[in-house]
C-alpha positions in Angstrom: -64.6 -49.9 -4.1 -67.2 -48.4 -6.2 -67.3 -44.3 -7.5 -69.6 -44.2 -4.6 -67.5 -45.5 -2.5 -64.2 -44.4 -2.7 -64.4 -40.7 -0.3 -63.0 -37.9 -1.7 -59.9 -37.7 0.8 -59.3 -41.7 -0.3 -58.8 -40.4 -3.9 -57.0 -37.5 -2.9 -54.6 -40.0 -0.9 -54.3 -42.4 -3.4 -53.7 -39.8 -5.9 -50.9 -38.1 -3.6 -49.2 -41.5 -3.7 -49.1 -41.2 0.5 -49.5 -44.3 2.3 -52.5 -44.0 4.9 -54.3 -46.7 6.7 -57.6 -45.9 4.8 -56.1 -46.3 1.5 -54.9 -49.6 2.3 -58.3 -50.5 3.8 -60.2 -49.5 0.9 -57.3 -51.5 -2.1 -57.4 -54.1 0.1 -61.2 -54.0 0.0 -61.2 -53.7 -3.9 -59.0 -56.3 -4.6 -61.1 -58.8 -2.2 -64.2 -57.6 -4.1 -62.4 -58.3 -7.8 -61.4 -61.8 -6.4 -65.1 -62.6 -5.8 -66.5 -61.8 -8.6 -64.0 -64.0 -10.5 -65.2 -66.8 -8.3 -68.6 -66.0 -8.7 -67.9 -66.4 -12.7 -65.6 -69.5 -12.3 -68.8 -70.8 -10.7 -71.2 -69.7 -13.5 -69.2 -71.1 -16.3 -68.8 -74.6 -14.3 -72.6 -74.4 -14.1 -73.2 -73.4 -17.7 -70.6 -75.8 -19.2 -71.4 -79.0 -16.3 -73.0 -81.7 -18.9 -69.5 -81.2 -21.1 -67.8 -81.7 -18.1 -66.2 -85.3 -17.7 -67.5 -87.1 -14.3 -64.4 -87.2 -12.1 -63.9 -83.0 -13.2 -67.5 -82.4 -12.4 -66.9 -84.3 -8.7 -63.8 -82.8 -7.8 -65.0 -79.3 -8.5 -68.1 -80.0 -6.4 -66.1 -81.4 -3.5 -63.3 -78.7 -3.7 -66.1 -75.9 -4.0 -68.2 -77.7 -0.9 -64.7 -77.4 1.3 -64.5 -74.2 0.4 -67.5 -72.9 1.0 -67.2 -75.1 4.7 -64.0 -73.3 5.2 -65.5 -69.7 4.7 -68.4 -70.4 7.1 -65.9 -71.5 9.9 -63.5 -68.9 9.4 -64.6 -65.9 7.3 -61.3 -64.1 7.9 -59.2 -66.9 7.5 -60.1 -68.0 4.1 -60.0 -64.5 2.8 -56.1 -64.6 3.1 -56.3 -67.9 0.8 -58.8 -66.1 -2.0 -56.8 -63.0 -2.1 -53.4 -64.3 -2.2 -52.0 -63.0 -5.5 -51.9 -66.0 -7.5 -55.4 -67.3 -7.2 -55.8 -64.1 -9.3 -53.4 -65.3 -11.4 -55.2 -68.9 -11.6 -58.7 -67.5 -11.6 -57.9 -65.4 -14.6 -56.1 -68.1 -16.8 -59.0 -70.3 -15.9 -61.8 -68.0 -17.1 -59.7 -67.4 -20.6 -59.2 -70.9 -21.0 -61.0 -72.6 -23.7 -63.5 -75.7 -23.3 -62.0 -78.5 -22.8 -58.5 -80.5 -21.4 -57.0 -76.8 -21.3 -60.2 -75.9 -18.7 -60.3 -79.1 -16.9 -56.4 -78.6 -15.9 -56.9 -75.7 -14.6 -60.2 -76.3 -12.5 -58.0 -78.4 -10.8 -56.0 -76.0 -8.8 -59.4 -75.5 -6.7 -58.3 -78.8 -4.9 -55.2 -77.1 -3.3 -57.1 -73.6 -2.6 -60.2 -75.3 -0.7 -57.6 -77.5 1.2 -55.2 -74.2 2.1 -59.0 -72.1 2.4 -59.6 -75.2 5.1 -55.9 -75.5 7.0 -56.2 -71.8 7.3 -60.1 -71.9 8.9 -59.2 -75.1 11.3 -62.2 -76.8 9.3 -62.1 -80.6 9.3 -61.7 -82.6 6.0 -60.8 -86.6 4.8 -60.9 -88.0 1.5 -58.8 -88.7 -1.6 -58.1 -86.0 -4.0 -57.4 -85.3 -7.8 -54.1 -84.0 -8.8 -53.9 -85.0 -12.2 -51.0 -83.0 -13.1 -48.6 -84.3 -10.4 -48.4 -81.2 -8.8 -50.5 -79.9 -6.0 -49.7 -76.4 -5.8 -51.0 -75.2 -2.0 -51.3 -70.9 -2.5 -49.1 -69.3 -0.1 -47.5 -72.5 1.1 -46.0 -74.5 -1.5 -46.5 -77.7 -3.6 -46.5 -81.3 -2.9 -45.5 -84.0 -5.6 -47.7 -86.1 -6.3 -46.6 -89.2 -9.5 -49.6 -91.2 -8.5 -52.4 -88.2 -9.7 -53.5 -88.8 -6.1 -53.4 -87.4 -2.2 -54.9 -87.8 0.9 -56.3 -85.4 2.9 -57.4 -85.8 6.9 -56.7 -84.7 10.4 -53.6 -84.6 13.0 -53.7 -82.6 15.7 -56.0 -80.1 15.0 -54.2 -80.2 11.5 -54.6 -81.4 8.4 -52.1 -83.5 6.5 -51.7 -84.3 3.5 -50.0 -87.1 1.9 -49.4 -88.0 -1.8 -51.4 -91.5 -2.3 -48.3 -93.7 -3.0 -46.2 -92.2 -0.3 -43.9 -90.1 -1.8 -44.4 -86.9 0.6 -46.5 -85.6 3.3 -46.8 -82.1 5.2 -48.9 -81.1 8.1 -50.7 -77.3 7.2 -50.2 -75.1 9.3 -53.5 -73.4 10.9 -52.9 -69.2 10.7 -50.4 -67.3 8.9 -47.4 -65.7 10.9 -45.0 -63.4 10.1 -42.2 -66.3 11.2 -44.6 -68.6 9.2 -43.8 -70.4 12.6 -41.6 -73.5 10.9 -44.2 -75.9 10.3 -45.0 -75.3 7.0 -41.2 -76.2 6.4 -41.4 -79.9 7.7 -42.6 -82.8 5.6 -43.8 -85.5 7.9 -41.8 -87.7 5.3 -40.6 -88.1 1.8 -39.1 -85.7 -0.5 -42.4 -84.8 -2.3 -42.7 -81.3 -0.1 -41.2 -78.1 -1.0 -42.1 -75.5 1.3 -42.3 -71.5 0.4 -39.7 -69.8 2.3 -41.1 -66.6 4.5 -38.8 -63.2 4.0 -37.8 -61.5 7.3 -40.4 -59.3 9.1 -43.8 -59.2 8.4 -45.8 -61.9 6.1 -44.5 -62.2 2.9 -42.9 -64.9 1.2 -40.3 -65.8 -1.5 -42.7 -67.8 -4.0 -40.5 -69.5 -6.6 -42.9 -72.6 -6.6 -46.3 -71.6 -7.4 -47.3 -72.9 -11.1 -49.5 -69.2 -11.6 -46.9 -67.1 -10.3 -45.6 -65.9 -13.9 -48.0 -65.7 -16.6 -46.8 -67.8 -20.0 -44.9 -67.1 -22.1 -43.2 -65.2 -19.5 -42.3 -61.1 -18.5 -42.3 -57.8 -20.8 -40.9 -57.9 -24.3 -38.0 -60.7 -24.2 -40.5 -63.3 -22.2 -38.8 -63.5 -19.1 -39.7 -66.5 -17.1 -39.8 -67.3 -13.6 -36.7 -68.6 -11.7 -37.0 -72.1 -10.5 -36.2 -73.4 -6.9 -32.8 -74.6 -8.0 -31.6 -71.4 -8.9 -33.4 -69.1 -6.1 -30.7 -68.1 -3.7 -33.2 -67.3 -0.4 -30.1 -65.8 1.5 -29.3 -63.0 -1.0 -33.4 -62.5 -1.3 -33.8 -62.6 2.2 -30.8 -60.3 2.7 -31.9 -58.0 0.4 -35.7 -58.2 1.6 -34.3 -57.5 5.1 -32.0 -54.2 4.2 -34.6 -52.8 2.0 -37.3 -52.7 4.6 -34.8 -50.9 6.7 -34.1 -48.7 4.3 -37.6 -47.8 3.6 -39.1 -47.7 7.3 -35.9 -44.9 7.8 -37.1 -43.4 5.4 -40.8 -42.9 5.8 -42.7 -45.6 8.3 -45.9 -45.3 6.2 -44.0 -47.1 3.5 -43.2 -50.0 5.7 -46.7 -50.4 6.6 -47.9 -49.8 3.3 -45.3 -52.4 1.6 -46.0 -55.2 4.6 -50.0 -54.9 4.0 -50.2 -54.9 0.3 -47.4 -57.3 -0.9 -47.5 -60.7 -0.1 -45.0 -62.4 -2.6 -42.0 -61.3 -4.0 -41.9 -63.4 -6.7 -38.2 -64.5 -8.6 -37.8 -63.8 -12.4 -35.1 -65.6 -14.2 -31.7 -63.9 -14.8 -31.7 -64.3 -18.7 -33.6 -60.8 -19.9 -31.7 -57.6 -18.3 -31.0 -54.4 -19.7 -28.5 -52.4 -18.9 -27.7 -54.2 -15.7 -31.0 -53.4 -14.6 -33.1 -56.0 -13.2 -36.9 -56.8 -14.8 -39.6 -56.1 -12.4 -43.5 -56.2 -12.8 -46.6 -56.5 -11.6 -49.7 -58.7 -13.4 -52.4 -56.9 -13.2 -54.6 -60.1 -12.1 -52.0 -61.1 -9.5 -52.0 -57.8 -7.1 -50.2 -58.2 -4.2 -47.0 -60.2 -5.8 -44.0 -58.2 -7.1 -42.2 -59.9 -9.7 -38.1 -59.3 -10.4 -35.1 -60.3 -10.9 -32.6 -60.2 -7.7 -31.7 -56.5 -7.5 -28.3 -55.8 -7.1 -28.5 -54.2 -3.6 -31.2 -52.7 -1.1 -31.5 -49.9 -2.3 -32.7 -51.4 -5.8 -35.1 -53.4 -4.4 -36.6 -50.9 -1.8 -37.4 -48.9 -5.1 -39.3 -51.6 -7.1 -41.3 -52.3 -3.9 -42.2 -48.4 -4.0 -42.6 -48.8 -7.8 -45.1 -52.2 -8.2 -46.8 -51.4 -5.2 -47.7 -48.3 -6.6 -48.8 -50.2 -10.0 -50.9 -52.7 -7.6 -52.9 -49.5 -6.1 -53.4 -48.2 -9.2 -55.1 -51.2 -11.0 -57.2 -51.4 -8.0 -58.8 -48.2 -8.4 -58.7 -48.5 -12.5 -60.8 -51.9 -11.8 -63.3 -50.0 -9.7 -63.5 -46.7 -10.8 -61.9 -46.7 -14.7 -59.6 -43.1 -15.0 -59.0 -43.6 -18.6 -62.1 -43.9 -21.9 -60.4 -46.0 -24.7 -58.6 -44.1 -27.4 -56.0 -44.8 -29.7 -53.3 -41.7 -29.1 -49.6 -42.9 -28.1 -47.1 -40.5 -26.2 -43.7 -40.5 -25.2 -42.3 -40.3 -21.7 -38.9 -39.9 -20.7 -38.8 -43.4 -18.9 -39.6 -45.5 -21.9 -38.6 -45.7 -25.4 -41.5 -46.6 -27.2 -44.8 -44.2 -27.1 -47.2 -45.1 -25.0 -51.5 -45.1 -24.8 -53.1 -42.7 -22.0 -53.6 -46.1 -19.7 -50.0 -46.9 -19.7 -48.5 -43.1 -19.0 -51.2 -42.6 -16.6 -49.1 -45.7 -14.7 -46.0 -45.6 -15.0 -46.6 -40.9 -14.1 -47.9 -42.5 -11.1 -45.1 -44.7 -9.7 -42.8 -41.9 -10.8 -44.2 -40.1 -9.0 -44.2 -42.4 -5.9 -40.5 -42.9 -6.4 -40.4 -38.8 -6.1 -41.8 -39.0 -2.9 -39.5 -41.8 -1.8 -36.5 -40.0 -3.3 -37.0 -36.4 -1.7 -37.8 -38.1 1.7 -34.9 -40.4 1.5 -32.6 -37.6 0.6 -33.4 -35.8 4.0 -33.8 -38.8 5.8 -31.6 -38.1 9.0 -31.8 -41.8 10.5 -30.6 -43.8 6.7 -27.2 -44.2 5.8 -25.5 -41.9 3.7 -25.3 -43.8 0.2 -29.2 -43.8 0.7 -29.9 -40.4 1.2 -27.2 -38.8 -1.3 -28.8 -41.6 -4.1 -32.3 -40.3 -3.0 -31.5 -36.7 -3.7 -29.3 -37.7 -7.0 -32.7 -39.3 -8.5 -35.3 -36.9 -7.2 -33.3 -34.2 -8.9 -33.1 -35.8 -12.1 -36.8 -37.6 -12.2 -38.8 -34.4 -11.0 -38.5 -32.7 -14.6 -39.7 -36.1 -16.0 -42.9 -36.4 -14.0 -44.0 -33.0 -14.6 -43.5 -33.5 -18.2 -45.6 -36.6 -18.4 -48.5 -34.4 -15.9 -48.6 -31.8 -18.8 -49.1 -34.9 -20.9 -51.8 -36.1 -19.4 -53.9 -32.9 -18.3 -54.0 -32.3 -22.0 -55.5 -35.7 -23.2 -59.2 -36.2 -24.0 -58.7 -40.0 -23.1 -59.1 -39.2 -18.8 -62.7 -39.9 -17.3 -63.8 -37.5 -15.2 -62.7 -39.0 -12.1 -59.5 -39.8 -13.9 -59.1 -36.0 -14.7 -59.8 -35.2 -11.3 -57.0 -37.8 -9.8 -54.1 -36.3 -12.3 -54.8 -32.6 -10.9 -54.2 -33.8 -7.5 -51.2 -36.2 -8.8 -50.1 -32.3 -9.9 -50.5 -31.0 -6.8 -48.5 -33.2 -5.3 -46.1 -33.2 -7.6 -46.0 -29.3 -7.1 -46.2 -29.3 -3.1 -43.4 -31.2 -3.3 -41.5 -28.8 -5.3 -42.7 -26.1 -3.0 -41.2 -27.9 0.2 -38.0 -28.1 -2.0 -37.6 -24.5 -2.2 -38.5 -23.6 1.4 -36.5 -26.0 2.7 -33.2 -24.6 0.6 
């Protein structure tokens, strides 16, 4: 999603925060786009740095990158799930920043269990022993399988393939396609206690990933470092529960949200319960993981439809910023009535934005006639007190010299929006 390439009623979408099947085409696009160009440079640096390489690191990364690249030939479509899945990001970042060296080598290692997923996915054939010299072969999107001995085997069954760790500790069969009921294989081991499967949320394709070794950057989230929560303390009912009411909430509210939410976030990923303030749960999103919406368990529906609303809209917004940048560099802070600490132009052009998403929500929810009451009464509560705040951080931002052009341009239509919506306020009263 280049400047060339992103049409004018795109921007003007984007910028209006409304969820349309274009705008979802072209993040989706942008973020595939991003993803290969962090291949293409895993690739180069392998290249440029292949004689420091130890043998068995130099092997594995040309077998893993040959089974990927059979994968992708097979099925083109298929494979693109794997390499966009928000936590290769998240791997594909660390990687690059990595120094030479053991720290390097570890983490060109997670390649094996992307080009075996990339190959499950495609139906494309493949045997042989492979590498997992941290224990853990973490499989993006599915789960991880132990593995003490450093060592599993890969081959077919069925039109599958299966893996199993070499000394016999765990096995799975890999499931072929993604489905939104993940169809129950990928929750069977063939034997062993080695497996641990990602559990799939109710209705469309997302998961629950609490075992993913990329899916919280170190040291951990915002100022007090939270970290993820582990399996042990993940309770999938209350998630799923949650997960399930909150999708309700938001497809009574505006369908185009539910669309929008099921296309563009793939993981809802668990933060520990150590860090909150105020009562109110830690969310984010990492900017090289889009897709995956990291929190702590809300306390209700309604909580959680909102951060869904709120990361989704800081996912769509990095997208663009990667493609077309909105803001120059500049060393100005401001205040916003959301955060204590001033903030640079970057950072209030972000969090103006999911505001304003939430705004939309809000006045939407508040006169939604299908959601319960609690819902719409809470939606007009907020977009009565947050609408002052948005259009206080707009002033903000149509008076700093730190917006590009195009990012000038997408704040005056974030304004219009923010003033049509006023407008409908008032004729509808």
């Amino acid at each position: 999603m280049t400047r060339a390439s992103v049409p004018p009623e795109v921007l003007t979408a984007l910028a209006g925060t409304r969820p349309t099947p274009a705008v979802t085409e072209a993040l989706r696009a942008a973020v595939h786009a991003r993803r290969m160009l962090l291949f293409k440079a895993l690739l180069v640096r392998v290249e440029r740095e292949h004689a420091q390489l130890p043998q068995p690191v130099r092997r594995g990364f040309e077998d893993d990158w040959a089974l990927l690249e059979r994968a992708e030939r097979t099925d083109a479509g298929a494979v693109r799930e794997v390499l966009d899945y928000p936590t290769t990001g998240a791997w594909l970042t660390e990687a690059l920043a990595a120094p030479a060296g053991p720290e390097f080598e570890a983490h060109l290692a997670h390649l094996t269990g992307v080009a075996v997923v990339a190959a499950a996915r495609a139906g494309c054939s493949a045997t042989g022993t492979l590498r997992v010299p941290s224990g853990l072969l973490g499989l993006p999107g599915l789960g991880v399988l132990r593995c003490p001995s450093g060592r599993a085997r890969v081959g077919g069954r069925d039109g599958r393939l299966r893996l199993v760790e070499a000394a016999g500790h765990g096995a799975v069969d890999l499931p072929r396609r993604r489905t939104g009921a993940q169809d129950g294989t990928r929750d069977r081991a063939v034997r062993g206690s080695g497996w641990s499967a990602l559990r799939a949320l109710p209705g469309g394709t997302a998961v629950l990933d609490d075992l993913d070794p990329y899916r919280v950057p170190h040291p951990g989230i915002g100022p007090t470092a939270v970290p993820a929560a582990d399996r042990a303390h993940t309770d999938h009912p209350a998630w799923a529960g949650r997960w399930r009411r909150a999708r309700a909430l938001l497809s009574a509210t505006d369908q185009g949200r539910i669309f929008e939410t099921d296309a563009l976030v793939h993981a809802l990923v668990p933060l520990a319960a150590a860090g909150r303030v105020g009562g109110v749960p830690t969310g984010a999103t990492v900017r090289s993981a889009p897709g995956a919406v990291l929190t702590q368990l809300p306390a209700g529906a309604a909580e959680l439809a909102e951060t869904l609303v709120h990361e989704t809209h800081h996912t769509k917004l990095a997208a663009l910023d990667d493609s077309v940048p909105l803001c120059r560099p500049g060393g100005t802070m401001y205040r916003v009535a959301w955060r204590p600490d001033p903030r640079p132009a970057s950072a209030v052009l972000q969090g103006t934005y999911a505001h304003l998403a939430l705004l939309d929500l809000w006045w939407r929810a508040g006169r939604a006639s299908g959601a319960p009451a609690t819902w719409r009464q809470r939606g007009a509560e907020r977009y009565g007190r947050y609408r002052e705040q948005v259009g206080e951080a707009l002033s903000v931002l149509r008076g700093s010299d730190e917006l590009t052009c195009t990012g000038r341009h997408f704040v005056e239509e974030m304004h219009r929006h923010h003033a049509d919506l006023g407008t409908v306020v008032r004729n509808s009263t």
